[in-house]
N, C-alpha and C positions, 0 to 999 in steps of 0.2 A: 820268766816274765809273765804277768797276767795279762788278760786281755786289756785290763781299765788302765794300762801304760799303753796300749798302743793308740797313739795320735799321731796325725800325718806331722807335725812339729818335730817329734821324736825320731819321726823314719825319716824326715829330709835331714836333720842333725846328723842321724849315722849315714846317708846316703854320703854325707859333704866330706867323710873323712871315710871313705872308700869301699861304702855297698856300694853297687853298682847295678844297673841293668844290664844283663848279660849279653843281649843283642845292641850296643851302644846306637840307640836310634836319637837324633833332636826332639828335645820337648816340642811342638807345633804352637800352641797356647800358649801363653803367660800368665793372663787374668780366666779364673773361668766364669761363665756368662750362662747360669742356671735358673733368670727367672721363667717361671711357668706362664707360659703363652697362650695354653687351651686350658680353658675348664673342665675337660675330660678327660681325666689324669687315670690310670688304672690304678684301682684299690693294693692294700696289703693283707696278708693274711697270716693266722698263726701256721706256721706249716710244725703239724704233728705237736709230740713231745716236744720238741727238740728248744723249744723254748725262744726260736730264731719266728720274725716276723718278715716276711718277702714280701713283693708286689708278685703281683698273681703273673704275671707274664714276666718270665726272666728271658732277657735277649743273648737268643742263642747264637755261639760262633761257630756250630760247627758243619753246617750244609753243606753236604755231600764233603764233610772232612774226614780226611786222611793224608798218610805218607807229610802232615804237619804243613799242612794248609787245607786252605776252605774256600769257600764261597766268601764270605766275610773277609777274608784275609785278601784275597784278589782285587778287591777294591782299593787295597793301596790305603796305607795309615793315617792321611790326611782324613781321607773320605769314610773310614772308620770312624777315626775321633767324631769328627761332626757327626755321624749315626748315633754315637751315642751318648753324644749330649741332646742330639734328640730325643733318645729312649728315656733320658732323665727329665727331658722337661715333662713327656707324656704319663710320667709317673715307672717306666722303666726303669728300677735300679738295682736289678740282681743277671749279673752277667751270667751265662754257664760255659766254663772251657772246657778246656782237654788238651796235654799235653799231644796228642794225636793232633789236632787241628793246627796245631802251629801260630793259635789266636792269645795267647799268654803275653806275648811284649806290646801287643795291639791291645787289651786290656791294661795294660801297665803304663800307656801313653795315656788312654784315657783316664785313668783313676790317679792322672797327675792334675786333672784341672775340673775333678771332684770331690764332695768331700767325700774321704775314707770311709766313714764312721757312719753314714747314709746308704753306704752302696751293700750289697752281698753279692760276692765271689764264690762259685762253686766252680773245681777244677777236679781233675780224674786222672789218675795213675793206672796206666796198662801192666798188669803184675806177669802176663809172658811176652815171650817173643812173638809175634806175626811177621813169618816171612815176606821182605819185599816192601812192609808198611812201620812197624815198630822195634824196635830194639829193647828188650826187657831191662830197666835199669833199680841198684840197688834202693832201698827209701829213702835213705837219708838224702845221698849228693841230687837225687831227683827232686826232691821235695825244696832243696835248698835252691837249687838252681831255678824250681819254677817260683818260687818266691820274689827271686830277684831279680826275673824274668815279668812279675805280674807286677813290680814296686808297693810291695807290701809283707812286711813281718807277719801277715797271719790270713791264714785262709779259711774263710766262713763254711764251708760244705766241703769236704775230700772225699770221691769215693775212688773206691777202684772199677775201674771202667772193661763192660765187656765181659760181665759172666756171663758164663756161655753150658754150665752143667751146677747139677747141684749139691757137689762137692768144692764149691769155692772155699766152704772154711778152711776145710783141711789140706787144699792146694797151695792159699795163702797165708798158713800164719805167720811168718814170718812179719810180712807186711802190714795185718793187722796187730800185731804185738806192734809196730812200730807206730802207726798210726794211730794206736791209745795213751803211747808216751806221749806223740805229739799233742794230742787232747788234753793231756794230763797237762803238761807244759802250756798250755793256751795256746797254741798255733793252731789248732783248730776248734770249732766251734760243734761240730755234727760230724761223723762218721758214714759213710753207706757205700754203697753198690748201686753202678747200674746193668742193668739185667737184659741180656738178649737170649735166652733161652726159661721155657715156661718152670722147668725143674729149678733153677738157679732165684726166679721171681719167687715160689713156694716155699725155697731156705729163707729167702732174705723176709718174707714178710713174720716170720716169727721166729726169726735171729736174734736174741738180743743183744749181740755185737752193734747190730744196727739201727741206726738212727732216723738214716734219710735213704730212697729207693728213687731212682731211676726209672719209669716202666716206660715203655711202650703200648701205647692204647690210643685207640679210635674206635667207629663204630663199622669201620669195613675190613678191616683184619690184613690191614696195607703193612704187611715188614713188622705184625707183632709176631708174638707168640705164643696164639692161641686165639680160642675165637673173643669178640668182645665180650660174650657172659662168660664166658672162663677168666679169662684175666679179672676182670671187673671184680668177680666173686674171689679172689686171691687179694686186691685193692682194698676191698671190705677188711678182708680180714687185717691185714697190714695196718691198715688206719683205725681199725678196735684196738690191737696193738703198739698205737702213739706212737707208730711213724709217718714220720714226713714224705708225701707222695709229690712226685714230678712227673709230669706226666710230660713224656715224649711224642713224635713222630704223630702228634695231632691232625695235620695233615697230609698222611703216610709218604715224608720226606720229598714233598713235591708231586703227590698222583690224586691228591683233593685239592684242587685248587678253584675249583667252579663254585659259584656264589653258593647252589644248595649244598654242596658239599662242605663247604667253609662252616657253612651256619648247622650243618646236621653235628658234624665234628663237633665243633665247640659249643652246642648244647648235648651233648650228649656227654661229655667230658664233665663239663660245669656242671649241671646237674643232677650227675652221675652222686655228689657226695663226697666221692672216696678220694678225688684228688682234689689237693691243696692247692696248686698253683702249675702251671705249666710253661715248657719253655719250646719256645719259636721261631724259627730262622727268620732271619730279614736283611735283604744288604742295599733295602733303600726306603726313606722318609715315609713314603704313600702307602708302605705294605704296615708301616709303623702305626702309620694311623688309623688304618682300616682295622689291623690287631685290636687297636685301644678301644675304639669305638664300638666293634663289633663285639667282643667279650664284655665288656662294664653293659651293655644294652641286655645282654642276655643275662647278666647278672643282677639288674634289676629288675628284672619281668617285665 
């Protein structure tokens, strides 16, 4: 099936005769209630090759996630949904999961009472085992289950999550053989890795398996991998390369959070260049707005 069949018409059709959401939670909404309230809306951007256009800030579910919950997830699915219809009035409409985070049915309530076809979903597949925190699962029944888990025939961004050396190709092929039938098939839009070790960053930014990167960066070397002008200078090259940069752990996962430190980050990030658009924990309104605000001001000088 291509992509230009998938409308939310199509997927509530097959839902009504027996797709399902996997976790059976109540719809909360009915009608949804999307007009835009602030004239401060965060921009989109072309992120890389990849021919996908995001809003510069994709709101992230996975703070301090693992073991398939989050920060995000802890607020309870009422108080989700409404975040993130707030991230769509503010111009927020590219979620980032992870089957680690356990935020996939909580994105699948919300993207019941928006439109489909506005939003970008980027989710991530753990391709081992982590004792204690993940269970290694084959592509298929995972990819199907997180599908029907997010209520949607098709996932705009899939990487595999958590290279960690930089012989992921040859550890995963399996997985990416199966993840370019999916592409091939239109269930996916983009391809990539996200990268927690600086060897694994250097495969993937001149992979041409890959589409879309993952990285970790800031300007105080908070949980990346490597210094800022080392990664940065790998980002460079990645994005000469037409891939799509995401820039992580902008505020090294909660140990930048003081005004100058917010504002050094995210000009250093933003007018770094090399990344496209970044994504950013939030599990309330005020931190939503101060993102939107604070990034579009730096983006306009």
């Amino acid at each position: 099936m291509s992509i230009s069949k998938f409308d939310r018409r199509s997927f509530l059709a097959k839902s009504a005769t027996g797709i399902a959401v996997a976790s059976a939670i109540p719809a909360i909404f009915s009608q949804p209630a999307f007009a835009v309230t602030n004239p401060d809306t965060v921009d989109t951007v072309a992120l890389g090759k990849t021919g996908l256009r995001v809003s510069r800030i994709a709101f992230g579910t996975g703070t301090r996630g693992w073991k398939r919950e989050s920060d995000q997830t802890r607020i309870g699915i009422k108080k989700f949904v409404e975040l993130s219809q707030h991230c769509y009035d503010r111009g927020i409409r590219f979620f980032d999961t992870a089957d680690m985070y356990g935020s996939h049915t909580y994105v699948g309530e919300a993207l019941k009472v928006m439109p489909r076809a506005k939003v970008t979903v980027l989710s991530k597949i753990m391709t081992y085992t982590r004792q204690g925190w993940y269970e290694a699962e084959p592509f298929n029944p995972c990819f199907d289950r997180l599908r029907k888990e997010l209520n949607t025939d098709y996932i705009d961004i899939f990487l595999m999550h958590c290279m960690e050396n930089g012989q992921w190709p040859e550890a995963n092929k399996k997985y990416m053989e199966a993840m370019s039938r999916a592409k091939q098939d239109g269930l996916v839009k983009a391809l990539g890795v996200s990268c927690h070790n600086y060897e694994a960053l250097v495969e993937a930014a001149s992979n041409p398996w890959v589409d879309v990167i993952l990285a970790r960066i800031n300007p105080r070397s908070i949980r990346m991998d490597g210094s800022p002008e080392k990664i940065m200078q790998v980002l460079e090259t990645a994005r000469k390369n037409g891939k799509g940069i995401i820039g992580m752990k902008i505020f090294g996962c909660g140990d930048l959070v003081k005004e100058e430190e917010r504002e050094q980050s995210l000009n250093f990030v933003i007018n770094s260049g090399n990344v496209h658009c970044m994504t950013l924990g939030v599990d309330n309104k005020a931190h939503v707005d101060d993102n939107v605000t604070r990034v579009m001001r730096i983006v306009r000088g």
